[in-house]
N, C-alpha and C positions, 0 to 999 in steps of 0.2 A: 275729394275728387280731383283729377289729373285732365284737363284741358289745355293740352301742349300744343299749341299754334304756331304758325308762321303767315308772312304776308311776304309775297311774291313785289321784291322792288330790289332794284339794283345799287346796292348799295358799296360804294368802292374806296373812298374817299376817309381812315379816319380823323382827318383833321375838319372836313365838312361835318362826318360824323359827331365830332366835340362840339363844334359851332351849331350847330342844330340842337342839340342839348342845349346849349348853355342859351338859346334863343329860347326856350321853350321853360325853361329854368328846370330841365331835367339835370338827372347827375351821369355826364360820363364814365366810365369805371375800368380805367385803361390797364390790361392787362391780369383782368382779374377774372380766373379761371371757373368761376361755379357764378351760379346764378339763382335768385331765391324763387321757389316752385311750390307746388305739394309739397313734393318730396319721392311718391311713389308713382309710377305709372302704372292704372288699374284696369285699363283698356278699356276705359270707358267713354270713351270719345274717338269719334272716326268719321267727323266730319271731313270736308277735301280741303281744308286748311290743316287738317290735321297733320303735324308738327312730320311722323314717320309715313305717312303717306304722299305729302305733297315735297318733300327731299328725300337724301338718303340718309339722312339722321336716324337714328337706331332709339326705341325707348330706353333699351338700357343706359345712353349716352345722355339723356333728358338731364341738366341740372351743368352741365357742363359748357365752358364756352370759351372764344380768346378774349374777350370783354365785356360789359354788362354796363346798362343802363337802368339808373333810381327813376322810376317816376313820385314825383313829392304826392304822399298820400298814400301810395300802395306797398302792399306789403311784399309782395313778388318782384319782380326784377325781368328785364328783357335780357336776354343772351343775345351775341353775336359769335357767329363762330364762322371763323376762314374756309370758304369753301371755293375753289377754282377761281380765284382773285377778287371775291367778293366776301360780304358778309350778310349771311344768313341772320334774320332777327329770330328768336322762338323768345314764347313766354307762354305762362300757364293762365290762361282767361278765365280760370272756374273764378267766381264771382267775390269770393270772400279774400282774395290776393289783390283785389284793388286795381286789373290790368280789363275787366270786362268790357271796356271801350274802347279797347282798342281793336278794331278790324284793318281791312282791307277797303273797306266801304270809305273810311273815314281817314285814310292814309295814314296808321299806326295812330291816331289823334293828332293828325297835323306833321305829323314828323316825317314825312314822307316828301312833302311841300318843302318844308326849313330845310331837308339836305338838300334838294334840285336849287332852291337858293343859294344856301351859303357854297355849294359846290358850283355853281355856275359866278359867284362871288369871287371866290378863289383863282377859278379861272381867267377871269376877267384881269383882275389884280394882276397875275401871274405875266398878263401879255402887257402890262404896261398901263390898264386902262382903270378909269375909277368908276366903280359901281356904284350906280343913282337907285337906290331901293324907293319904290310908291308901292303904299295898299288902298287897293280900292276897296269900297264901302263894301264891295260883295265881297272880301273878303281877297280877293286874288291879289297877288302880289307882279308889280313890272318892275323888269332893272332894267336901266339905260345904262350904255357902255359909253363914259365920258372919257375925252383926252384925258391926259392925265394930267 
């Protein structure tokens, strides 16, 4: 089964991109053009996350990408592919590839949160300032922008 997904987040940054991975002890996969899926697209899936309905990605293009993220455990892989200055995530969520948690609900599992961090990190840095990382118990994360 071919459950090709995306999640709606703006993603622009890959060097936030790497840092968020490597936060989360995922694997970045820079410049490496296919991404592990099914394999076929069976048009069995058309929910509004669905991968050629919610962009202009094409099934025929499914498996393709300009780099690719491991998550440790799964057997599929997240595509990123360059689209109008951003990078689109797809992955296939059928259940047996190991990516079935990740939603939209749950910001990719966390990954959504680590780049607005380590991209608001970077930036910080960038203007001179040093970034104070606190997590709160619930889970949320605050940065204070310290002189430097």
């Amino acid at each position: 089964m071919s459950h090709v997904v995306t999640v709606k987040c703006e993603l622009r940054d890959l060097a936030a991109i790497e840092a968020a991975c490597k936060r989360l002890g995922w694997t970045f996969k820079r410049d490496q053009k296919s991404f592990e899926w099914f394999g076929e697209w069976v048009g069995d899936y058309n929910g509004p996350d669905a991968a050629y309905l919610a962009t202009d990605i094409k099934p025929e293009d499914y498996g393709k990408c300009d780099h690719a993220i491991g998550v440790p455990g799964a057997k599929y892989e997240i595509g990123l592919i360059a689209k109008q200055g951003k990078f689109v995530p797809v992955f296939d969520n059928w259940i047996s590839g190991g990516l079935k948690g990740l939603t939209a609900d749950n910001g990719l599992g966390g990954f959504v949160q680590a780049y607005g961090v380590e991209k608001a990190k970077i930036e910080l840095t960038r203007k001179g300032l040093r970034p104070l990382e606190t997590t709160r118990p619930d889970g949320s994360i605050v940065l204070t922008a310290m002189a430097g």
